[in-house]
C-alpha positions in Angstrom: 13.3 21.7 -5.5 9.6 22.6 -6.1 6.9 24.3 -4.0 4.0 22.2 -4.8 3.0 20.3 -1.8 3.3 16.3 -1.9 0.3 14.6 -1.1 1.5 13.9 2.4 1.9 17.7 2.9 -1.8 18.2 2.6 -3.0 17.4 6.3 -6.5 16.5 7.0 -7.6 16.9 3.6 -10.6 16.7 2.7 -11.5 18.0 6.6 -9.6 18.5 9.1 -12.2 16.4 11.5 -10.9 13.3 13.6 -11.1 10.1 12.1 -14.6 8.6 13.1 -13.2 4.8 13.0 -16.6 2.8 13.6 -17.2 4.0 9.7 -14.6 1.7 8.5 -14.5 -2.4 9.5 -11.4 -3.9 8.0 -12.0 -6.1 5.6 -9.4 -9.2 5.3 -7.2 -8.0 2.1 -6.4 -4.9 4.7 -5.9 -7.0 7.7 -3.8 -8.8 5.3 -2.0 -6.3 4.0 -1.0 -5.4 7.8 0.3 -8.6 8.3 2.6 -8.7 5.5 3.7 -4.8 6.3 4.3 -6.3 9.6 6.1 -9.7 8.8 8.7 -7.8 6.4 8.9 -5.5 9.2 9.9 -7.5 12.3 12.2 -9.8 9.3 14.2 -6.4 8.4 13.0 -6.8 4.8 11.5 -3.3 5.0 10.9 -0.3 7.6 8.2 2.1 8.5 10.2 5.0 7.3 10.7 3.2 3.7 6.7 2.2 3.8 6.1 5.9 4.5 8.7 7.0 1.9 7.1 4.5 -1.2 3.6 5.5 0.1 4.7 9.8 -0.1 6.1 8.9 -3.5 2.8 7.8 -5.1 2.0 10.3 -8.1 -0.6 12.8 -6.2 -3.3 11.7 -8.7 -2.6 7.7 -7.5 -2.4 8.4 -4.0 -6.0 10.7 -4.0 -7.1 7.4 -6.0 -6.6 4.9 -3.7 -7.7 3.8 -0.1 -5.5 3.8 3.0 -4.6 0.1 2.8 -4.6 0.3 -0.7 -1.8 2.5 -0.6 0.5 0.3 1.7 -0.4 -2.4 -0.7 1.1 -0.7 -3.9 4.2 0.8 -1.5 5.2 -2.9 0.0 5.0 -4.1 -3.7 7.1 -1.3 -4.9 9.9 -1.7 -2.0 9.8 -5.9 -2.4 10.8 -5.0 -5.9 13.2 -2.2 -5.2 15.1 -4.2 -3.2 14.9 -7.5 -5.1 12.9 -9.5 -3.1 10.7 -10.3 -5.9 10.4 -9.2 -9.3 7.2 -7.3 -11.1 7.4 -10.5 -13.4 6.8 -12.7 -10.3 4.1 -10.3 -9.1 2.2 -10.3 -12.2 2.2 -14.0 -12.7 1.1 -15.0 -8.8 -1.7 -12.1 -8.8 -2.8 -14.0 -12.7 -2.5 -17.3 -10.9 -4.6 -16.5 -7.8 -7.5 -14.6 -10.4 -7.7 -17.8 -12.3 -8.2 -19.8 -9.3 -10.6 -17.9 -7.4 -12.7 -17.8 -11.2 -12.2 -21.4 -11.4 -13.9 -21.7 -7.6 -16.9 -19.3 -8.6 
């Protein structure tokens, strides 16, 4: 076992200050991202403590990277393809599928 803190040891890093929520709106991909969270949820495909477990496993340098949302994005995607639900494959050819079509309605 190591000493060096995980990223989810590190408190209120940067500050320690309350989060001042009027500086974030959600945008849809995070309201989005909510849903889904919550319709694997109340389905049993995946629980907060496993969220919580694939978000704390993020390499330190990933998690400081990304946003809040951003993070349960990349730890649903992770669990749906730990436990089978879909594969990266699968993943890779939707997200390729929906970039074209969103280019194609530019």
């Amino acid at each position: 076992m190591t000493d060096t803190p995980k990223v989810h040891d590190m408190g209120g890093h940067p500050n320690a200050s309350p989060i001042d929520h009027s500086e974030h709106t959600l945008m849809d991909w995070e309201r989005r991202i909510d849903s889904i969270r919550g319709v694997l949820g109340d389905k049993g495909y995946i629980t907060v403590d496993e969220l919580r477990r694939a978000i704390e496993g993020l390499p330190p340098e990933r998690y400081q990277s990304l946003g809040y949302y951003q993070r349960w994005a990349e730890a649903v995607e992770a669990l749906l393809i730990e436990k089978g639900l879909l594969t990266a494959a699968e993943l890779d050819a939707t997200m390729t599928r929906l970039e074209s079509a969103a280019g194609g309605a530019r």
